[in-house]
C-alpha positions in Angstrom: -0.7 12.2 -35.3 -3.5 14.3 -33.8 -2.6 15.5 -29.9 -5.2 13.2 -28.8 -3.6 10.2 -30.1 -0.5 11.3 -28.6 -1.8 11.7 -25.5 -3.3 7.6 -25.9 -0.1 6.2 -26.8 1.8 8.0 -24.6 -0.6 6.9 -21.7 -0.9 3.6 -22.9 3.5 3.3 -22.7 2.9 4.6 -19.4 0.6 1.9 -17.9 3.4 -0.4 -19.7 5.8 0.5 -18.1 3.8 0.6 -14.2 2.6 -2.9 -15.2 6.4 -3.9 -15.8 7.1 -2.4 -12.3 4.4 -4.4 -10.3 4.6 -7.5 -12.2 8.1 -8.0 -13.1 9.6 -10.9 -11.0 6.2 -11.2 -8.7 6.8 -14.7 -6.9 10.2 -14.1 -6.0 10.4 -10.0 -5.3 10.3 -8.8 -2.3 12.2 -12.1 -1.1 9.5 -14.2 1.6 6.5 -13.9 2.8 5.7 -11.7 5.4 3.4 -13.1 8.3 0.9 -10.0 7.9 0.6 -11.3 4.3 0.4 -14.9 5.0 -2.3 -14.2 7.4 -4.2 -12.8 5.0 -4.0 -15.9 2.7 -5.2 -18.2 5.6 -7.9 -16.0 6.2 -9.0 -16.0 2.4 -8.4 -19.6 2.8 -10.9 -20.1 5.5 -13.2 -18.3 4.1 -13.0 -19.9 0.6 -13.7 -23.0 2.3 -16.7 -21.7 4.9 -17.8 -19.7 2.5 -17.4 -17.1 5.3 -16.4 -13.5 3.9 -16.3 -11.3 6.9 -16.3 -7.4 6.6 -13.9 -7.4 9.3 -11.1 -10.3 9.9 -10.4 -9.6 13.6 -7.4 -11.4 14.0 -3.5 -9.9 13.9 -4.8 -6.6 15.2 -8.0 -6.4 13.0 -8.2 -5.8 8.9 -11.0 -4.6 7.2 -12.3 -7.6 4.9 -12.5 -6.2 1.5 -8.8 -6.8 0.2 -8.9 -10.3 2.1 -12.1 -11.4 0.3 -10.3 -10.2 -3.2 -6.8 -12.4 -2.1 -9.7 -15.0 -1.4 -11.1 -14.4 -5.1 -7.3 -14.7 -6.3 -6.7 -17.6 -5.2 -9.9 -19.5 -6.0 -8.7 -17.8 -10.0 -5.3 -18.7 -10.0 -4.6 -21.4 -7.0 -2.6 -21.3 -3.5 -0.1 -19.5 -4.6 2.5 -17.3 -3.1 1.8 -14.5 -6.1 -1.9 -14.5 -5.9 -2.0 -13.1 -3.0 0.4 -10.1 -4.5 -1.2 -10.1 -7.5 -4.3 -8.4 -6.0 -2.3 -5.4 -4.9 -0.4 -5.6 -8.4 -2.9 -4.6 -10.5 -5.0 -2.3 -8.0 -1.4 -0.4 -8.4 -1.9 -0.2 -12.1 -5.4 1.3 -12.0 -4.3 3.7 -9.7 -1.7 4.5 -12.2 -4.5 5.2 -14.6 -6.9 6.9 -11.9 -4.2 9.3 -11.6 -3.8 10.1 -14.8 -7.5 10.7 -15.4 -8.2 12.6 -11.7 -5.0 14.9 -12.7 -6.3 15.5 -16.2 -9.8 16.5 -15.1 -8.0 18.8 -12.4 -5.8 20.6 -14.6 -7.7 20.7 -18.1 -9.4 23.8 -17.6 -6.8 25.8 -16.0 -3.7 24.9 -18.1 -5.9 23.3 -21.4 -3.1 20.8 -21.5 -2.7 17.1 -20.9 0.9 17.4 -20.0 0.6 17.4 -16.4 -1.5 14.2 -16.1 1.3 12.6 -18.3 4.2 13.4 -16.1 2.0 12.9 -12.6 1.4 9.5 -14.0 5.0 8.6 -15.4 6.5 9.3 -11.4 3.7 7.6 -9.8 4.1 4.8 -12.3 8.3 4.4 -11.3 8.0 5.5 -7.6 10.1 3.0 -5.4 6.6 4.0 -2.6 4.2 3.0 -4.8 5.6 0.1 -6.7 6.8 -1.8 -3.2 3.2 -1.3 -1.9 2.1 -2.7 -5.2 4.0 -5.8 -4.9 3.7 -6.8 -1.0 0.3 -7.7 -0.4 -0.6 -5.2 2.1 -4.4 -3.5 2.1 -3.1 -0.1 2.0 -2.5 -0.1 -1.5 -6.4 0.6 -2.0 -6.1 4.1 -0.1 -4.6 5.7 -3.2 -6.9 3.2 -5.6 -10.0 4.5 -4.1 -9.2 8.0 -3.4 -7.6 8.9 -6.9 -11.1 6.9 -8.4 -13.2 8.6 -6.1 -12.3 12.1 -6.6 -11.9 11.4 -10.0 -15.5 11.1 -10.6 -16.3 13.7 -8.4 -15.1 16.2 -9.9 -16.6 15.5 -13.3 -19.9 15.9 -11.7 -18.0 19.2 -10.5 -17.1 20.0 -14.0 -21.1 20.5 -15.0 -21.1 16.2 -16.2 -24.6 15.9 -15.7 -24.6 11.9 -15.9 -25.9 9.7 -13.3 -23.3 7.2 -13.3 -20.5 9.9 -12.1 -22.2 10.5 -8.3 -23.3 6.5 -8.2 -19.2 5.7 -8.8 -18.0 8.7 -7.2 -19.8 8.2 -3.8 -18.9 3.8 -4.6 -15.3 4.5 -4.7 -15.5 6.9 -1.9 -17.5 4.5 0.7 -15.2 1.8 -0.7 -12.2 3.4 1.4 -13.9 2.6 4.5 -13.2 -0.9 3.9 -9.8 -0.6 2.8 -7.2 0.3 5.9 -7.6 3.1 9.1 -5.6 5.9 7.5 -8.4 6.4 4.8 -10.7 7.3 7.6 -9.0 11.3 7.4 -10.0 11.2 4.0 -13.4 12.9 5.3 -12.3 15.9 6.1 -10.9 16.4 2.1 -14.5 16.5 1.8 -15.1 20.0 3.1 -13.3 21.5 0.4 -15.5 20.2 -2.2 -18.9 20.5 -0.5 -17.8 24.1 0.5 -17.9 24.5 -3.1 -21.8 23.0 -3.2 -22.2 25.4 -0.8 -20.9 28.1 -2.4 -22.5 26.7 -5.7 -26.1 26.9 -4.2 -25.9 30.2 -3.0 -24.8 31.5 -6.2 -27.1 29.6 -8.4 -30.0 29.7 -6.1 -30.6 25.6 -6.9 -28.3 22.2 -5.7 -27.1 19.6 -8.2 -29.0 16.8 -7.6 -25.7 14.5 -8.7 -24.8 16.3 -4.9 -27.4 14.1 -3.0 -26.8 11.3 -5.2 -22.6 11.0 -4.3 -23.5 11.5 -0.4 -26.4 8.9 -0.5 -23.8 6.7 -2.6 -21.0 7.3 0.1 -23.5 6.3 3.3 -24.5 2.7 1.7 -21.4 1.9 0.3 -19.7 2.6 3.8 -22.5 1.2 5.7 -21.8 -2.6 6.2 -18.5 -1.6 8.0 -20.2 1.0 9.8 -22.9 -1.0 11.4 -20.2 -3.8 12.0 -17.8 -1.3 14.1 -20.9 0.0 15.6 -22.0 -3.9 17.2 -18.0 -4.4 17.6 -16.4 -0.9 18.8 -13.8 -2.4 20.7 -12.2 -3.0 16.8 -12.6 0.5 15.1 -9.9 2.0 16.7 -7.9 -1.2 17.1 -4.1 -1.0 17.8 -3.9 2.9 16.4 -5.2 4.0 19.9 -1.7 2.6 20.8 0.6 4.3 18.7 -0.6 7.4 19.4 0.8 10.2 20.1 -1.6 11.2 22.9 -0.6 8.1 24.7 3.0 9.5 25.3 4.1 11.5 28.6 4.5 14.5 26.4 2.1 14.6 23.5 3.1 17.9 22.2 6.9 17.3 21.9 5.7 14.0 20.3 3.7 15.7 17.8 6.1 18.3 16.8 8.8 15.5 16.1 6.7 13.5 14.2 5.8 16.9 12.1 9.0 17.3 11.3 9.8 13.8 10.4 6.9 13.3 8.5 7.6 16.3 6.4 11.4 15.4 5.5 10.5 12.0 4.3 10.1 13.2 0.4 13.6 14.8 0.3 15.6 13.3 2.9 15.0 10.7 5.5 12.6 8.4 5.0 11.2 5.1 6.5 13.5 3.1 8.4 11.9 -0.2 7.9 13.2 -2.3 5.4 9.9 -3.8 4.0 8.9 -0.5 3.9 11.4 1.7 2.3 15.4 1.5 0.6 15.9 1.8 4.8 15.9 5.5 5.3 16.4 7.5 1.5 13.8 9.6 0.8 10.7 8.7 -0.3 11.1 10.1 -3.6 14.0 9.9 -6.0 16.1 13.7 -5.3 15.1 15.3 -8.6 11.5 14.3 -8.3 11.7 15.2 -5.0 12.6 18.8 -6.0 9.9 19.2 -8.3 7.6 18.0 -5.7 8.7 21.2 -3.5 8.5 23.5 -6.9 4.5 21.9 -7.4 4.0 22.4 -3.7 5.5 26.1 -3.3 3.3 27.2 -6.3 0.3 25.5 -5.8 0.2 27.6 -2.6 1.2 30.7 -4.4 -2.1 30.1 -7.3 -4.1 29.4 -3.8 -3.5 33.1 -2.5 -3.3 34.6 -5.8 -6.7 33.0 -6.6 -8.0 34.3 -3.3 -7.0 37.9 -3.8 -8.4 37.3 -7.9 -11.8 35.7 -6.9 -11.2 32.8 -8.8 -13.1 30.5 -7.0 -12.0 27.5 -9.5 -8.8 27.9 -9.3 -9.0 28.2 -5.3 -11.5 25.2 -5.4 -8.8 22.8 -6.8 -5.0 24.2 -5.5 -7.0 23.7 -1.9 -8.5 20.3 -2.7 -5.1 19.4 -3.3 -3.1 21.3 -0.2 -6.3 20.0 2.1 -5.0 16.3 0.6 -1.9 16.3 1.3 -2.1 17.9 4.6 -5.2 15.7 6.2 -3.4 12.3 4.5 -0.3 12.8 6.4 -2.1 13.0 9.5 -2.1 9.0 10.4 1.3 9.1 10.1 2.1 12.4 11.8 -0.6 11.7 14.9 1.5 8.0 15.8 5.0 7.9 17.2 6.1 4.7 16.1 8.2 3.7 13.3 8.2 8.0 11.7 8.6 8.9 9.0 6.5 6.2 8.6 5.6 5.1 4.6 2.8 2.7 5.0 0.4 5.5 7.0 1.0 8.1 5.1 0.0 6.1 2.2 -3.2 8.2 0.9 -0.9 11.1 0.4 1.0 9.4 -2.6 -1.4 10.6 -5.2 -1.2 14.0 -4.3 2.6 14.1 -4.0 2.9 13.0 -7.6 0.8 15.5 -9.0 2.5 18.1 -7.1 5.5 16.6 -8.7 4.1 16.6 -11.9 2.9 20.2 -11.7 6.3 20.8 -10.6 8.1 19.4 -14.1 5.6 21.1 -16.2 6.6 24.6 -14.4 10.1 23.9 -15.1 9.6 22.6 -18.9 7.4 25.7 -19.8 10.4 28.2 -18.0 12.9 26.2 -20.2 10.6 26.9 -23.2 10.3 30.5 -22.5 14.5 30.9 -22.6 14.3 30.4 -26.7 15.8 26.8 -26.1 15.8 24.6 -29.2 12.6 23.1 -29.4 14.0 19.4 -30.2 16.9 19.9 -28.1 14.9 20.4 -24.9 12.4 17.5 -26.0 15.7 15.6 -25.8 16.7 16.2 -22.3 13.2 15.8 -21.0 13.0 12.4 -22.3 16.8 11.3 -21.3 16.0 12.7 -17.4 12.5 10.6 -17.7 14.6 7.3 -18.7 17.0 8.4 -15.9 14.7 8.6 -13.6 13.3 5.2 -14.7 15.8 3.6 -14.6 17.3 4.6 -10.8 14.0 3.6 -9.9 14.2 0.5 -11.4 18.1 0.0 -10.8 17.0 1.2 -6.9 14.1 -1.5 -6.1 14.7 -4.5 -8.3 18.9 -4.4 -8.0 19.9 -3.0 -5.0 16.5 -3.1 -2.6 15.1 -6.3 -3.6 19.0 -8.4 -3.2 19.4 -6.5 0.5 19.8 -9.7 3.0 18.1 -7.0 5.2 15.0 -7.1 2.3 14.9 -11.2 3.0 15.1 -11.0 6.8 12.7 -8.1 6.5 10.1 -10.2 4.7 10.4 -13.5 6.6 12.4 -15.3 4.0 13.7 -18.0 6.2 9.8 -18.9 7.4 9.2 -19.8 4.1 12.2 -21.9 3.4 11.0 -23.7 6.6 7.9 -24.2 4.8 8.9 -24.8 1.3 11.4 -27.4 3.2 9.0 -29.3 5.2 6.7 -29.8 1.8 9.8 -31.6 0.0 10.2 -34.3 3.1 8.3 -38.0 2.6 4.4 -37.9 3.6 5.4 -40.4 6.4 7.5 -38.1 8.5 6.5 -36.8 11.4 7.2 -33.0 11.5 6.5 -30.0 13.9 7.8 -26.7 14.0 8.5 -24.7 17.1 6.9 -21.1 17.6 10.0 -19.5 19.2 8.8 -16.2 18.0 7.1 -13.7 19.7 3.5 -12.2 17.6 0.3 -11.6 18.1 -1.8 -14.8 19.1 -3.8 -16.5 16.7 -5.1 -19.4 17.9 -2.5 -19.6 20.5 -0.3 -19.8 18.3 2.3 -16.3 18.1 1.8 -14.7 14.5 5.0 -15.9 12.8 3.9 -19.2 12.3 1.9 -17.8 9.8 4.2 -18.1 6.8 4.9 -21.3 7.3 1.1 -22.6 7.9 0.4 -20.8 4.5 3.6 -22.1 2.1 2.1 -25.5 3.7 -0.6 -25.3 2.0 0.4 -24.0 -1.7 0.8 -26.7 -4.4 -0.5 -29.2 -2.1 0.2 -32.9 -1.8 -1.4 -36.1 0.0 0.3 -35.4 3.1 0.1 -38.6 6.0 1.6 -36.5 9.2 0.1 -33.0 8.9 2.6 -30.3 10.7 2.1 -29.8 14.0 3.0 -26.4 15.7 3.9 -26.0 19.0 5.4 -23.4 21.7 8.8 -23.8 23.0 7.9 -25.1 26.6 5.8 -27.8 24.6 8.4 -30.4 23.6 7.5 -32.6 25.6 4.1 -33.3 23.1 7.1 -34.5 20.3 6.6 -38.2 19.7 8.1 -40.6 17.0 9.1 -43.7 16.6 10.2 -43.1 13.0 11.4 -40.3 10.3 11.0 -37.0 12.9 11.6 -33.4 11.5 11.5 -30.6 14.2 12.5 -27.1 13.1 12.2 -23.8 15.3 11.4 -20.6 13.7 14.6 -19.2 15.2 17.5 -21.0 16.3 17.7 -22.2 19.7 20.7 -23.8 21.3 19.0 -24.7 24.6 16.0 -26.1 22.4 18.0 -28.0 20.3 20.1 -29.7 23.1 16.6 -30.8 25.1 15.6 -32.4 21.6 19.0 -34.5 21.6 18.5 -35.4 25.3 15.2 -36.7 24.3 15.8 -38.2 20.7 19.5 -39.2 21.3 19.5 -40.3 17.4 18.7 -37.1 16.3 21.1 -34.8 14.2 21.3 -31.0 14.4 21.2 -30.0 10.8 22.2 -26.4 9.5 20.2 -25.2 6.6 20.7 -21.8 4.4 18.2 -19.8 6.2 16.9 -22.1 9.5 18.5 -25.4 11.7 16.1 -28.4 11.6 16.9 -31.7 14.2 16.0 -34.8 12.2 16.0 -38.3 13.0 
């Protein structure tokens, strides 16, 4: 079997196996549905029915539109369902999977001639507890790393003399695309130095500028320019709540920065996110052996930098600082915040860089083996058995021990959607309501939380008589019935519960796995 082939099949096992990891057990893992994500459903779900697809859903903090108008598209597909919504983050995972492998290969081609690096790059990022969770939650920030490994992808083919018109078009698509996506991709722009240094450089040495050049930028501007113009008629939502995370709002912004430095940086190897829907609550972001040959990628991709510096190799120095300028400028939305570091979710658009750093790093390592005379086969062997190890804790980590966490369930809002999967099993003619006792962001006077429930509502739907009616906690006195009456708060109440009694003295307190409902 011709390299070539080799390099197919094995890709094709790869993208297997990442399709395994975001698809496996979608409904059910993570556990719930978090409010952030249920929002975004009722958002689609409005605008599926007003035919309303905004650029920018102002509610909960403000979200750029584009990932809520493709949950919107999901569901139209497939139905109100608790998976559609993931499903769009699913599969924008696996692409990146493959954008990775692609972006890595046309990185490393001409400096190594060998396909090897792309291979293992892809292989971590297709396992990696990081990536997979964020493939399988619903959250926009998946599409950072979709539309930054894309993006450069086809960038640098124009770089590598392609002269086809297509490359700059997708390239400067993919690119203006990220505006849409989530805040942190914002830093993204100042990657771009690096490679239009090297147009620079490239038109003083050749006398002439590709035109594929002017093409990518122009391609970049109209792409981003529907958000732009929206944030410029609405400023009061670019920033939105990162002006209040940040760490130039604290008394001492210096201290604050060099903590969350520190932090930051010791997330790969040893304590990562703290939040449960984030992260296996504070491990390191990356299983301990890949995180080691994430350092061994890093340290020489810094050495090649110098060396090709002192060598005048300016390809060599055009992609070793492409990638240190990545990693550096993508940790900055989490590094330039306070709250919540190490924090996994804003540092998000460094993922693809880590892996091929990682990558690197296992390539480094295999070719020193090779060069101590080891057996061929015999070190073939061991590669593959520490790749199937490293599978495996992956898999063992997120889909065994993360994913059956009570701390995973609470995390994710678990006991909101009982409420809500409850509340759909009761006769059409009861009356129900459930009580907001949960603090949130307002949306439509209503705090946040009540999210999950509105959406589970409204999934596999039935001819409903009493729709439910949501109210806050010093609004009892609205409850009226004079038959079958279901009232559940989103958290348990004592003081609530004993008003309802007092005023329904038929009424029964009834204890449920995850909530307390009062029925009469």
């Amino acid at each position: 079997m011709g390299n070539n082939k080799k390099t197919i099949l094995f890709l094709f096992l790869i993208l297997l196996i990442a399709s395994f990891f975001r698809l496996w057990h979608l409904n059910s893992i993570p556990p719930g549905l978090y409010p952030d994500v249920a929002m975004n459903g009722n958002n689609a779900l409005e605008a599926i029915k007003t035919g309303d697809y905004k650029i920018f859903y102002p509610e909960n903090n403000g979200r750029e539109g584009l990932f809520i108008n493709l949950q919107a598209l999901s569901l139209k597909i497939f139905g109100i369902h608790i998976w559609s919504l993931k499903i769009v983050a699913a599969l924008i995972g696996i692409l990146t999977v493959l954008g990775l492998y692609l972006l890595t290969k046309e990185l490393f081609l001409k400096i190594y001639n060998s396909r090897i690096i792309a291979l293992l790059s892809t292989l971590f990022l297709a396992i990696s507890f990081w990536h997979v969770n964020f493939s399988r939650i619903g959250f926009r920030a998946i599409m950072v790393p979709f539309c930054l490994v894309w993006s450069f992808y086809f960038l640098f083919k124009i770089i590598n003399a392609n002269s086809s018109i297509l490359y700059p078009l997708l390239a400067g698509f993919f690119f203006g695309l990220g505006f849409h996506t989530y805040i942190a991709f914002r830093m993204a722009v100042i990657i771009l130095a690096v490679p239009i240094i090297w147009m620079v450089l490239d038109f003083l040495k050749k006398g002439g500028l590709k035109w594929q050049y002017g093409l990518w930028i122009l391609a970049i501007i109209l792409t981003a320019l529907p958000i732009g113009l929206y944030f410029l008629h609405n400023p009061q939502d670019f920033i939105g709540r990162a002006g209040g995370v940040s760490i130039f709002s604290q008394e001492n912004p210096a201290k604050a920065l060099i903590s969350s430095t520190v932090k930051t940086l010791g997330m790969f190897n040893f304590r990562g996110d703290w939040n449960w829907r984030h992260n296996f609550s504070g491990s390191p972001e990356l299983f301990w052996p890949v995180g080691i040959l994430f350092i061994i990628g890093l340290i020489f991709s810094i050495k090649k930098l110098i060396k090709s510096i002192k060598e005048k190799n300016s390809y060599s120095f055009l992609i070793f600082s492409f990638l240190l300028i990545w990693f550096a400028v993508m940790l900055l939305p989490a590094i330039l915040t306070y709250e919540g570091i190490p924090h996994a979710i804003r540092s998000i658009g460094v993922i693809p860089a880590v892996y091929i750093f990682a990558g690197l790093g296992a390539y480094i390592v295999y070719k020193f083996l090779q060069s101590k005379k080891i057996n061929k086969s015999f070190l073939i062997i061991v590669c593959l058995l520490f790749l199937l190890a490293c599978g495996y804790a992956e898999y063992d980590k997120y889909f065994i021990n993360w994913a059956n966490k009570p701390d995973v369930a609470n995390a994710f809002a678990k006991d909101y959607l009982e409420i809500g999967e409850y509340l759909k099993t009761l006769p059409p003619n009861t009356v129900k309501y459930v009580i907001v006792n949960q603090s949130g962001t307002l949306v439509n006077n209503i705090p946040m939380p009540a999210q999950t429930v509105m959406f589970v509502e409204q999934t596999t739907p039935k001819i409903q008589d009493k729709p439910i009616e949501y109210l806050l906690p010093d609004e009892i006195n609205k409850i009226k019935s004079t038959g079958k009456l279901v009232v559940i708060p989103l958290g348990y109440d004592k003081q609530l519960f004993e008003a309802l009694k007092e005023k329904f003295p038929r009424g029964e307190i009834k204890s449920h796995q995850y909530f307390w409902s009062f029925e009469i």
